[in-house]
C-alpha positions in Angstrom: 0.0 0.0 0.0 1.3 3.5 -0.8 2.3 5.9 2.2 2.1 9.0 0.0 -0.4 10.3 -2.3 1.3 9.2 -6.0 0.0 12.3 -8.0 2.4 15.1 -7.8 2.1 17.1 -10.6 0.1 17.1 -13.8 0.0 19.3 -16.5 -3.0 20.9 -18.6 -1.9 21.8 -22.7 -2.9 24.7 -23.6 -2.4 26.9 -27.4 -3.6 30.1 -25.6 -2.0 30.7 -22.7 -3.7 34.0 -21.7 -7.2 32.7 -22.8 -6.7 29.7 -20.7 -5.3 31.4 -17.2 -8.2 33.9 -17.9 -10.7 30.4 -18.0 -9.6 29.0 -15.4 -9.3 32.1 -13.1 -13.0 33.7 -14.3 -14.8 30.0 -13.9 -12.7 28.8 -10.5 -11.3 31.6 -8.6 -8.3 30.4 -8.9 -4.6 32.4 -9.5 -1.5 31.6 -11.4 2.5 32.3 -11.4 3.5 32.5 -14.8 7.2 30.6 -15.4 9.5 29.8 -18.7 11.2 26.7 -18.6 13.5 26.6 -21.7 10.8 27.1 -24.5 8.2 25.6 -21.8 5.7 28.3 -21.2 4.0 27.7 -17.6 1.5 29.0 -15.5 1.4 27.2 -12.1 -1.5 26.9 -10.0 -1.1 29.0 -6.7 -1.3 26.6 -3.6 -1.7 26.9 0.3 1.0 24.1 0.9 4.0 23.3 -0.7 2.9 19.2 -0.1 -0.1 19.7 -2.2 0.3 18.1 -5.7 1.0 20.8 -8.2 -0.6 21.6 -11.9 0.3 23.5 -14.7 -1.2 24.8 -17.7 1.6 24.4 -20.0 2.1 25.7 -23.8 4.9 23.5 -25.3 5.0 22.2 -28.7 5.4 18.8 -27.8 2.1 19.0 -26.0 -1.7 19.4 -27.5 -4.7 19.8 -26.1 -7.6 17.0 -26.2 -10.6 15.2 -25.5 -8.2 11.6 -25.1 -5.7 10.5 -22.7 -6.3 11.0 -19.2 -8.2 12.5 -17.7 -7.4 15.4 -14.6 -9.6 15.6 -11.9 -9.8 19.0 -10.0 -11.3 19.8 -6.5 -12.5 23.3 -6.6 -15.9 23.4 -4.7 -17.4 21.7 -1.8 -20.3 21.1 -3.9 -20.5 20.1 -7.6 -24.0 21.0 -8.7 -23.3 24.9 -7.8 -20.1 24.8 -9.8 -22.0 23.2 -13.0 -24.6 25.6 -12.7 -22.9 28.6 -12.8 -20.2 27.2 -15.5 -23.5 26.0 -17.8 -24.6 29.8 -17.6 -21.1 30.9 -18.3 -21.4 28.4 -21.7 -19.0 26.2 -20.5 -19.5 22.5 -22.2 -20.6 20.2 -19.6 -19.6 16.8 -21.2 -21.1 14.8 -18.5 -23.2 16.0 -15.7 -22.7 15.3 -12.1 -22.4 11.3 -11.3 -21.7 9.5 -8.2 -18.8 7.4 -7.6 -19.8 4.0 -5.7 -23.2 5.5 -5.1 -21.6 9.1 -3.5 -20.0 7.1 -0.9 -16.3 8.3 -2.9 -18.2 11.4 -3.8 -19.0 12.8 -7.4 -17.9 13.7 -10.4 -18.5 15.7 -13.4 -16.3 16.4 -16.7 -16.2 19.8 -18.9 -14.7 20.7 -21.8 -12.4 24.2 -21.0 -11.0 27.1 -23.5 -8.5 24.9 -24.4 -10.6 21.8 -25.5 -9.0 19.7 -23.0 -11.3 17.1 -21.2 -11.4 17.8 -17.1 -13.2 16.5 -14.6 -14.6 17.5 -11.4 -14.8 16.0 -8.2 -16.3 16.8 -4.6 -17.3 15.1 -1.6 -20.9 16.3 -1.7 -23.2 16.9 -4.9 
């Protein structure tokens, strides 16, 4: 059995940087450090604690945004419904509404389409 949690850092493609920090920080209240690596353009998802898994969005031309591959699962609201709600009447793509995992006992989740036309999903304890 693990002692850690394995996930410590994913990254999100994006071809507009600006239009995708502005998505994510408009829809989820969220903030961003901007970084180059190399040719590796980065914006890093601000964090309480340093143990905290980290994400990017990340414009590199060996990465593209998509629909395939895995799939990232954020936790940005106590509640999911709320959050769909208000990203339907922003005209965000819900590509599958709110479901629960093991019959809500592991909570629910919910996947979206953002600016970038990368599938992401949601999760949270309570619907």
């Amino acid at each position: 059995m693990l002692t850690n949690a394995p996930l410590v850092w994913a990254e999100i493609a994006v071809s507009d940087m600006n239009r995708a920090i502005d998505f994510y920080q408009t829809n989820f209240n969220v903030s961003f450090t901007r970084q180059t690596m190399d040719e590796m353009e980065m914006a890093i998802l601000d964090k309480k604690s340093q143990e905290d898994a980290g994400i990017a969005l990340v414009k590199y031309h060996m990465m593209t945004p998509s629909m395939d591959g895995a799939t990232i699962y954020l936790h940005l609201s106590d509640t999911l419904n709320p959050l769909l709600a208000t990203l339907e009447q922003a005209g965000v793509k819900i590509l599958m509404a709110a479901f629960p995992i093991n019959g809500g006992e592991c909570g629910y989740s919910a996947l979206f389409a953002d600016s970038e036309g990368n599938k992401i999903g949601l999760w949270s304890k309570n619907l």
